[in-house]
N, C-alpha and C positions, 0 to 999 in steps of 0.2 A: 235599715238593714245595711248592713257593710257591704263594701264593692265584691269583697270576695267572697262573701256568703250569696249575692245575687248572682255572680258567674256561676257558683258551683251548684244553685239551685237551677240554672238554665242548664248547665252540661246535662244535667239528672234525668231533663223535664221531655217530654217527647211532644211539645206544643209547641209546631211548625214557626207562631205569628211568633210568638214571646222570641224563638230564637232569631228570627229574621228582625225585628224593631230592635235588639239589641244590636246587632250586625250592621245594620241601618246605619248610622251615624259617623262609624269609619268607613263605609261602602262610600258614601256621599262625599268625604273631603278626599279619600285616594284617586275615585275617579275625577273632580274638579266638577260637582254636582255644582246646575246653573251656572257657569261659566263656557267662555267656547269652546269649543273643541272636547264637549263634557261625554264620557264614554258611560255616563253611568245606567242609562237609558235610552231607548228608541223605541217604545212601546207606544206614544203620539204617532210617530209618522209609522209604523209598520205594525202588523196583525201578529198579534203572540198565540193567537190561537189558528192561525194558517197552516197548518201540517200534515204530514201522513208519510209513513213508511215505506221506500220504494224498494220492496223485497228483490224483485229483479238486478237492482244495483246496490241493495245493502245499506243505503244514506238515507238521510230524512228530505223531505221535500217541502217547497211551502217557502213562505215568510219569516218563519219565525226565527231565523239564525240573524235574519235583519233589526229585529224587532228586542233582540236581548243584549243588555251590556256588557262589559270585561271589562276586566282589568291587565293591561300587560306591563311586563315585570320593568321598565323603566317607570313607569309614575308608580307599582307597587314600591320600588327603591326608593322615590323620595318623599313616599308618605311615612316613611321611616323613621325619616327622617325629623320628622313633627311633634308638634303634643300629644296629636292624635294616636299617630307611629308608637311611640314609649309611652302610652295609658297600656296597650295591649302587649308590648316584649318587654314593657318593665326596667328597659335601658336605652340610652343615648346612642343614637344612631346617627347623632348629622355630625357634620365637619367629618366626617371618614377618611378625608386627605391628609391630617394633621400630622399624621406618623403612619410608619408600614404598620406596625402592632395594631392601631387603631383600624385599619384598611384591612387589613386581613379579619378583621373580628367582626365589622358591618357584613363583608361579603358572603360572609360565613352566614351566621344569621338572615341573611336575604335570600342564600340560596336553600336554607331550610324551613323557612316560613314560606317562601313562594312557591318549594317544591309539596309540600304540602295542602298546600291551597289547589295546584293543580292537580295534584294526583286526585285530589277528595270532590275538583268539579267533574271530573268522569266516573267516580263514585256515584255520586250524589246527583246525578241529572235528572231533572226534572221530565221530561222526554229523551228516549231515548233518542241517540244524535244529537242531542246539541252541541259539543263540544266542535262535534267536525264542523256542523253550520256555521256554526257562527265564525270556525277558522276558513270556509270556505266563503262565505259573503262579506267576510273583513281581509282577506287578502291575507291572511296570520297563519302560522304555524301551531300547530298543538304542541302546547307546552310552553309557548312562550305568554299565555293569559291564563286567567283564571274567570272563571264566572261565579254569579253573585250565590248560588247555595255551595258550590267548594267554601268561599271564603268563609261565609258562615258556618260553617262545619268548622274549618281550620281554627278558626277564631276561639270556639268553644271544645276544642277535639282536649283530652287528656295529654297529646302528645306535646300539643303547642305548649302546656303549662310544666312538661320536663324541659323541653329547650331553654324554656324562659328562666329555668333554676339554673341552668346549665348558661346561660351568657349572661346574668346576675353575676356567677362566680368569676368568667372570664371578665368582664367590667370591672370588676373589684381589681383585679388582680392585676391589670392593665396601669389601674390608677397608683398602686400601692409600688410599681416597678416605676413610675415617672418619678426621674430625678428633680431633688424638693431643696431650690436655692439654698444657702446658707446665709443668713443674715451677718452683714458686718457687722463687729460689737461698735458701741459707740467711742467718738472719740473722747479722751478723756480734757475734762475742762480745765484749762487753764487759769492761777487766780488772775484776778482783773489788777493790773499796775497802780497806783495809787497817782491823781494826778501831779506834775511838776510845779513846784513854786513859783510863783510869777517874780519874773525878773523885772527890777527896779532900772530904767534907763539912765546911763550914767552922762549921755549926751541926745542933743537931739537928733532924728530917723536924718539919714541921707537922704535926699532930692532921687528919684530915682531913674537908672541910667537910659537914656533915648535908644533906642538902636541905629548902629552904625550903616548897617545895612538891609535894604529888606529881608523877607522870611526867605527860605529856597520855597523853590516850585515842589511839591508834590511831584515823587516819582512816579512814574506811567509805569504799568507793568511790559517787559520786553516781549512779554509772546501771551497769547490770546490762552484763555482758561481751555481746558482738555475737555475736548465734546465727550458727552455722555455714550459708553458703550455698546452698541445697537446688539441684540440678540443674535445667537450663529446659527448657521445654518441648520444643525441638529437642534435646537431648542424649538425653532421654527418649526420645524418636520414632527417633533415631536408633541407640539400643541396642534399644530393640524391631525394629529392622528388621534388626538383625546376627543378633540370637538368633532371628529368622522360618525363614529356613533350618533351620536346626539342629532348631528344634520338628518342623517337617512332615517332617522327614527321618525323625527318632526316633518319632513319632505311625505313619508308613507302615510302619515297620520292626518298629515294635510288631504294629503288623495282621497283618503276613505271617508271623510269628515265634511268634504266638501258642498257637498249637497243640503247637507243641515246646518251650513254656516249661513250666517246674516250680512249682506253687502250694504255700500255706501251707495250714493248718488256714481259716484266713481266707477262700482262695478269690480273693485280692487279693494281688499283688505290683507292686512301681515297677520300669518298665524302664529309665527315664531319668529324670536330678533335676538340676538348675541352681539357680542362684539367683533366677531369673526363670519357670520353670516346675518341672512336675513329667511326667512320664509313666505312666499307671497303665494295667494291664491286669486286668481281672476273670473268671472263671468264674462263667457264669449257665447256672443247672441246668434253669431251665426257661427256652424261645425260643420265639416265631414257628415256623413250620414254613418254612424254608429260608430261617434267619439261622442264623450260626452261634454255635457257643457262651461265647462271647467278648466283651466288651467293653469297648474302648481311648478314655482319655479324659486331657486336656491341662488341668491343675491350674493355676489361675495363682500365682505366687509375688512376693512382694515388691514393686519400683513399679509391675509389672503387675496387681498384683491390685487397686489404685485406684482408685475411680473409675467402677468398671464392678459392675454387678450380675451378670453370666452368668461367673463364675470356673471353670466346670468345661465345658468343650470338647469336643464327643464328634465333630467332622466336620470337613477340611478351612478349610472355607468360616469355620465359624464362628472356626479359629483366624488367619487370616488377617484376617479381620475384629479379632480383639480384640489381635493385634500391630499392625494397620497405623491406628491410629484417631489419632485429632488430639489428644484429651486424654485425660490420664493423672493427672489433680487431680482 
């Protein structure tokens, strides 16, 4: 059976598994299923069946907002990015940087597959309240994730398969406006000279003449080659402000994540490393009486670490303060 006779036989079908084992497979590479920091699941360490409706306050109670995966829309962005990504939108999503046209056409596309996937997990909830739980025991905002039967809905919805005719067309259209070199004609060949007659000597070769004087010396050059142009101050300001997102994204993910990561003999592992920071999270054996055991902290690296005395980051505030600052000399 064809790919697209088995999608359109599941869109059809009202059998729960068939749609979720299809779903299954991009659920697993978007969240980083089996690796650290993997969001695809917590149904080992927390009870998915801990619940109850707490009518007096309107939320759900219980485990289970612990105990359920998400997805939030920076790793949905770059599973987009992937094989995986364009098996299901049917188009090229990575390199998004390459041109504006290109950048505006990704973002477009992420913000109508992602907004889809979220609208359709507050649809689609399994119990009611999950969507707040799990934004309430992950520290997250509603709307900034999706949970795993949204995506599955999204995945199979009618709506996802007009988008996808609709940025199909925009990808074509994108491609056919990239200007297409012009190839130089060749040059054309010259005939080949025929060789010269060999000359009959009419005396014998001269002795050949000694030098008078030695060779000159090799001139030295007057002044030293022109150093390389270091970045300005706006180019600086400007890459600290692309990588701001990405830090507080990775530093949050660190926080929440912390307790189901694996340490060293050390007690110290890196959750996330760039060339502009670092991510570290520690196990501290002894705490305060209700902090937890955990400590997440934002390394600075490279032209970040310039300039500034406080290179190590333990809060929000202060990393926001040491990307968004005016000099970096």
């Amino acid at each position: 059976m064809a790919l697209k006779d088995a999608i359109h036989e599941l869109r059809e079908t009202s059998d729960t598994q068939k749609r979720a084992q299809y779903a299954r497979q991009f659920w697993d590479v978007a969240t980083r299923a089996g690796q650290p920091g993997a969001t695809t699941t917590f149904h080992e360490q927390h009870d998915k069946n801990d619940y109850y409706w707490d009518a007096v306050h309107n939320m759900q109670r219980g485990d289970r907002g612990n105990a359920l995966g998400y997805l939030t829309q920076m790793r949905f962005t770059r599973w987009l990015g992937t094989e995986s990504g364009r098996r299901v939108t049917g188009v090229d999503c990575s390199g998004a940087g390459r041109n504006g046209e290109r950048e505006q056409r990704v973002r477009q596309i992420v913000m109508q597959f992602f907004g889809l996937a979220v609208r359709l997990s507050k649809r689609c909830e399994i119990r009611r309240g999950d969507v707040e739980a799990v934004a309430r025991c992950r520290s997250l905002n509603v709307g900034s994730f999706c949970l795993f039967p949204g995506f599955t809905e999204a995945l199979l919805s009618h709506e996802l398969r007009e988008l996808s005719d609709a940025w199909r067309a925009a990808e074509a259209a994108e491609a056919t406006s990239a200007p297409v070199p012009t190839p130089l004609p060749p040059a054309p060949r010259l005939p080949t000279p025929l060789p010269p007659a060999p000359r009959l000597p009419t005396q014998p070769p001269a002795a050949p003449r000694l030098p008078t004087q030695p060779p000159a010396a090799p001139r030295l050059p007057t002044q030293p080659p022109a150093a390389p142009q270091a970045p300005s101050e706006a180019d600086l300001q400007r890459l600290a402000a692309s990588a701001l997102v990405a830090a507080l994204q990775d530093f949050g993910e660190a926080e929440r994540l912390a307790p189901s990561l694996s340490f060293g003999a050390t007690g110290c592992r890196t959750y996330a490393q760039t060339s502009l920071y670092e991510v570290r999270v520690k196990r501290v054996s002894r705490t305060r009486s209700g902090r937890p055991p955990f400590e997440c902290c934002v390394l600075l690296r490279g032209v970040l670490k310039r300039g500034t005395r406080n290179t190590v980051l333990r809060t929000a505030k202060e990393i926001k303060d040491a990307f968004s600052r005016k000099h970096f000399c």
